[in-house]
C-alpha positions in Angstrom: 112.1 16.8 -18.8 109.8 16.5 -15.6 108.8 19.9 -14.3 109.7 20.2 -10.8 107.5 21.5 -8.0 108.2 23.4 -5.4 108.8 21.9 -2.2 105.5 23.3 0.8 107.0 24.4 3.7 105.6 23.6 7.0 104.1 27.3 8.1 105.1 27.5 12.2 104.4 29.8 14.7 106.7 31.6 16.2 107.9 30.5 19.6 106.2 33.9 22.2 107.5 34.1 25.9 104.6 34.9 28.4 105.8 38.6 30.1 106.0 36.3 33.3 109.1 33.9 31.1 110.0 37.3 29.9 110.3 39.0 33.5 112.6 36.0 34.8 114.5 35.7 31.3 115.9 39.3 31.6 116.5 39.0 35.5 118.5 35.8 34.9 120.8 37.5 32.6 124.3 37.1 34.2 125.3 40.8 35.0 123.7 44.4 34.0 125.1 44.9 30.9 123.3 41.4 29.5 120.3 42.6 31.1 120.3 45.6 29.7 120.8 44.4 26.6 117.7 42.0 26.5 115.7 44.6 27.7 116.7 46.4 24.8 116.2 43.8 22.1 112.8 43.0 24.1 111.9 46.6 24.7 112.4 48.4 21.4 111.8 45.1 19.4 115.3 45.3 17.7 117.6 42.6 16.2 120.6 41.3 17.8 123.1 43.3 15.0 120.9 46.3 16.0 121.7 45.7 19.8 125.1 45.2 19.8 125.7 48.1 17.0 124.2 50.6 19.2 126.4 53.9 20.7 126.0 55.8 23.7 125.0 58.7 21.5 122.1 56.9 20.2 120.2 57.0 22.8 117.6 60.1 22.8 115.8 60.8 26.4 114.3 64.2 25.2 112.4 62.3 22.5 112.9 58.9 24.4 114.0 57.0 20.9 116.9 54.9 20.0 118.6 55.9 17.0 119.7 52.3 14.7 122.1 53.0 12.1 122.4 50.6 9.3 119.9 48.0 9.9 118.4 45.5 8.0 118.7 46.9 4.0 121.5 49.0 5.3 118.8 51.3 6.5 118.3 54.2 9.6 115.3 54.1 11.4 114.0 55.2 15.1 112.9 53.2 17.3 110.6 53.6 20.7 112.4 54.0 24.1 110.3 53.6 27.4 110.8 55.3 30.8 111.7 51.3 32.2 114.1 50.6 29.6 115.3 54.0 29.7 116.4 54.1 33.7 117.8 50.8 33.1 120.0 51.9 30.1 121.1 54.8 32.4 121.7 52.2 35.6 123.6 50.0 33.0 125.6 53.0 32.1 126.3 54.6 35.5 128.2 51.1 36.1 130.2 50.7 33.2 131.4 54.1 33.4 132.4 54.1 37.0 134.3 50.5 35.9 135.9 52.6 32.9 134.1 50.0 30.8 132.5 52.1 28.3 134.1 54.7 26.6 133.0 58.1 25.8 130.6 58.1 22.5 131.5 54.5 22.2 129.4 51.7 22.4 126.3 51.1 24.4 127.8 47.1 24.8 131.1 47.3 24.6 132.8 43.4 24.2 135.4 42.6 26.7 137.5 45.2 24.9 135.8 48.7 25.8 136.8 49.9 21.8 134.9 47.0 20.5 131.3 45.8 20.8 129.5 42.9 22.3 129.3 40.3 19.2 126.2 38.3 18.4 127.5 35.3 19.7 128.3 36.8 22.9 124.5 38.0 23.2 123.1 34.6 21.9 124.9 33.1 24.4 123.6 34.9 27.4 120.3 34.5 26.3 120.6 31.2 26.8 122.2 31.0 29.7 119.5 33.2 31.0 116.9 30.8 29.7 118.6 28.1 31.2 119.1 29.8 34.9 115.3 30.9 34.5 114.0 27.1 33.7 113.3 28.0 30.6 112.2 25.2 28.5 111.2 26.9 25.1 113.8 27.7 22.5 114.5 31.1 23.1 116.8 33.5 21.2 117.4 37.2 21.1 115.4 36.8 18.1 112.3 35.8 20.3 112.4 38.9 22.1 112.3 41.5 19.3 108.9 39.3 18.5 107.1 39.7 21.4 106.6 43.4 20.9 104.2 42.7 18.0 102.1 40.3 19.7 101.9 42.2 22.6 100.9 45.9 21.1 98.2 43.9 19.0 96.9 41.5 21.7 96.3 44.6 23.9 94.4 46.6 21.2 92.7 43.6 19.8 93.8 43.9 15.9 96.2 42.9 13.7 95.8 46.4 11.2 97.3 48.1 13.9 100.2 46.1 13.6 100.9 46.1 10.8 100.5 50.3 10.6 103.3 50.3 13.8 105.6 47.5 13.0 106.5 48.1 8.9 109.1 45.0 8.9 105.5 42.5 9.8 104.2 40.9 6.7 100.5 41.4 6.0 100.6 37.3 5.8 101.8 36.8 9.5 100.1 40.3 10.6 96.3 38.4 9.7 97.9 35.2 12.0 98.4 36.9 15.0 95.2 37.0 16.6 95.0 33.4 16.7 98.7 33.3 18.0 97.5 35.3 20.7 94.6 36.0 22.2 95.1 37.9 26.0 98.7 37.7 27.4 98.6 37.3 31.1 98.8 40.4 32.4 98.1 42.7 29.9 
């Protein structure tokens, strides 16, 4: 019996958005709620399923974190909350409230339903709709945007270890490509 070799893998980089692409990717987004929701994804760096699984009560101002229950390995974690993406949380909430859209304690994205949440499809979809209203001509998913916070905390202090220190989920593998990935964002 022939022994069988594994098959190599092309290794490809991952598709980054310049903060310009970013900037008219989230204003593109169909209404507040979508743009909200990028900002998230984008913002904190969090997965779609993370997004859409997130409450009104996990958002911390006093300690300006976003609390994500059961994430990837079923796991908690915390995850960093800026003053931008804070006011626009709050803006996106103001509205949805006053439209009786979002329930008390209930889900940051509620789906067209208030009781249930936005779905993943739902968010893929307006991220490309937003790419496509932007003239957007990469392939661009909410996946994208939760890897641009990497490149961009690294490329601003100029190291990979740093990385790899803030962002546990980064391999040490991809962590030592990402200088040459990136080298000054425009500005940054």
């Amino acid at each position: 019996m022939a022994k069988m070799q594994p098959v190599k893998l092309p290794r490809t980089l991952p598709v980054v958005l310049s903060p310009l692409e970013v900037a008219r990717l989230i204003a593109a987004a169909r209404n507040v709620k979508h743009q909200a929701a990028l900002s998230v994804a984008y913002g904190a760096g969090l997965r779609a399923s993370e997004v859409i699984g997130l409450k009104v009560t996990d958002v911390d101002s006093q300690r300006m974190t976003l609390r994500v229950e059961q994430g990837k390995g079923r796991k908690d974690r915390y995850a960093m909350l800026s003053p931008v993406l804070l006011q626009r949380l709050r803006t996106w909430w103001r509205i949805a409230h006053a439209q009786g859209r979002m329930l008390p304690g209930g889900w940051l994205f509620p789906g067209m339903n208030p009781t249930d949440p936005l779905t993943a499809r739902q968010l893929n979809r307006a991220v490309h709709a937003a790419a496509e209203a932007a003239g957007i001509d990469k392939r661009v998913s909410p996946h994208t945007l939760r890897h641009y916070l990497p490149f961009l905390t690294m490329s601003r202090e100029g190291r990979a270890r740093t990385g790899m220190t803030r962002f546990r989920w980064l391999r040490r593998a991809t962590a030592a490509r990402l200088p040459d990935i990136v080298r000054r964002p425009i500005g940054c």
